[in-house]
TITIRO-254049 format. One record per atom (N, C-alpha, C): x, y, z. Coordinates in steps of 0.1 Angstrom, whole numbers, plus 5000, padded with zeros to 4 digits. Example, Ala and Ser with C-alpha at 12.3 -4.5 7.8 and 13.67 -1.06 7.14 Angstrom:
<recs>
513249435078;512349555078;513249675078;512849785071;513749895071;512950005079;
</recs>
This chain:
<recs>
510249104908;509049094916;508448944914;508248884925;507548754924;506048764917;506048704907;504248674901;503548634911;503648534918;502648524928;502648554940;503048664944;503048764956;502348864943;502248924936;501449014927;500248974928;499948834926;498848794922;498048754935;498648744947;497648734957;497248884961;498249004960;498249114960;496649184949;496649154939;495949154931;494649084936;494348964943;493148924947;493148964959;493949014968;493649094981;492749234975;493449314967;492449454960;491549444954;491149324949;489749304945;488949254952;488949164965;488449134975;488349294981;488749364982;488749494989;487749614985;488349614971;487349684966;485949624962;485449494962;484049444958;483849444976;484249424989;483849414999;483449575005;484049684999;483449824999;482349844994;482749774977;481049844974;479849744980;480349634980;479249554987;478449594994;479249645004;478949715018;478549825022;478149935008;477850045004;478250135006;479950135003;480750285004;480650324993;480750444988;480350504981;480950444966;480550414956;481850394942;482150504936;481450624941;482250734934;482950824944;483550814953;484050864968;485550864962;485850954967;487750964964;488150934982;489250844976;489850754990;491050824988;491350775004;492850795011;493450615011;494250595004;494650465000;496050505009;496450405020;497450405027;498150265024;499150255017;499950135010;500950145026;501350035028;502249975040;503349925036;504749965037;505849895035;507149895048;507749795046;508549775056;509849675053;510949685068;511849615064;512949655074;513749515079;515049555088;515849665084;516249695074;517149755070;516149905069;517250035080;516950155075;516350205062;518450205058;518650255045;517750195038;517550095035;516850055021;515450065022;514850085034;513550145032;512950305033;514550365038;514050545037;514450525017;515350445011;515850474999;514750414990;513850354996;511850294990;510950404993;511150475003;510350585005;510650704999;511650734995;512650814980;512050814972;511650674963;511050594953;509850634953;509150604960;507750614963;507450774964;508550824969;507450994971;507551024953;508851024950;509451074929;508050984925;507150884931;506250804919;504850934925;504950984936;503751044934;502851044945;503850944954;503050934970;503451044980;502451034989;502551135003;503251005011;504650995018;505250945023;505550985040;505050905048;504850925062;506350865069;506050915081;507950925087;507650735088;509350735088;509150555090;509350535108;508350415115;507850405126;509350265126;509350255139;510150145141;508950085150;509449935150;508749855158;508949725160;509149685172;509649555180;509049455177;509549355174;509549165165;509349095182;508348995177;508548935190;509948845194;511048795184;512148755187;513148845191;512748985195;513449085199;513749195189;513749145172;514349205165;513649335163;514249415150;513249505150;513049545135;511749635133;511249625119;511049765119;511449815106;510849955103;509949945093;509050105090;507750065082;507750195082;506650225069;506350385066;504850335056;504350445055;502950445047;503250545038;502550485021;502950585010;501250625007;500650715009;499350755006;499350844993;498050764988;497350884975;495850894978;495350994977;494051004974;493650994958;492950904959;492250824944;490650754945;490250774934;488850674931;489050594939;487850494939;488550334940;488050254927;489150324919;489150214905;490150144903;489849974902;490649844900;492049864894;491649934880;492849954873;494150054879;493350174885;494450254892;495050194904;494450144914;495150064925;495549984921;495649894908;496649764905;498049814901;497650014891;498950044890;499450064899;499350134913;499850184923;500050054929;499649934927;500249814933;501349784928;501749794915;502649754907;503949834906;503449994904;504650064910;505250004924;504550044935;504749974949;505849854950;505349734943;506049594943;507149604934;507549694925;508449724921;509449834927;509549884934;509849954943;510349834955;509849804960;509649714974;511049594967;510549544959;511249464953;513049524950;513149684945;514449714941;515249754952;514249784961;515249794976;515249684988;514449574983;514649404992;513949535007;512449575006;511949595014;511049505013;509549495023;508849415022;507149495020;506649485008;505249535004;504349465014;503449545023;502749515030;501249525030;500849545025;499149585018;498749725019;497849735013;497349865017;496049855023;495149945026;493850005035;493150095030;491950115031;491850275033;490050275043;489250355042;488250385051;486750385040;485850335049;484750305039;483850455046;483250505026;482950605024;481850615024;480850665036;479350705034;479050755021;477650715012;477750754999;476550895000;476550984991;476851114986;474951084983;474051174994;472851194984;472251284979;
</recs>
């Protein structure tokens, strides 16, 4: 795994999660965290999505989709529902990029939905 692909990955989730609570989604709201992965190659990304379901994700069918040089890219989403606590999305980052990394797929960020807070 490249350190600094971790480490921009690492200030993309903390930019994410201070830009939620900023914003006033809830900090005690359980999220749907949708991690993005992708890559030319089939096999090696149904054999990432293998990886990813044995770590504990809900793994979504992989989408194909057209490159503007014609080529073409496949992709799937590994979801958990979790807090949004730093430490737990860094592990789920970390599993992910090692994963991504053992099958030369490509880690693509993740997402999830801001949570009206609870009164």
């Amino acid at each position: 795994m490249n350190i600094d692909e971790r480490d921009e990955w690492l200030d993309f989730t903390n930019e994410i999660v201070d830009a939620l609570i900023n914003d006033g989604s809830d900090p005690t709201g359980t999220y749907t965290i949708e991690h993005h992965l992708a890559g030319q190659n089939f096999d090696m990304l149904e054999k990432a999505a293998v990886d990813a379901f044995k770590a504990g994700f809900e793994v979504g069918d992989a989408e194909e989709m057209p490159l503007d040089d014609g080529g073409i890219i496949f992709s799937f989403d590994a979801v958990v529902t979790r807090p949004l606590k730093r430490d737990t999305l860094i592990e789920d980052l970390d599993v992910l990029l090692k994963i991504a990394d053992k099958h030369k797929v490509h880690y693509d960020g993740w997402g999830t939905q801001y949570i009206e807070p609870t009164q």
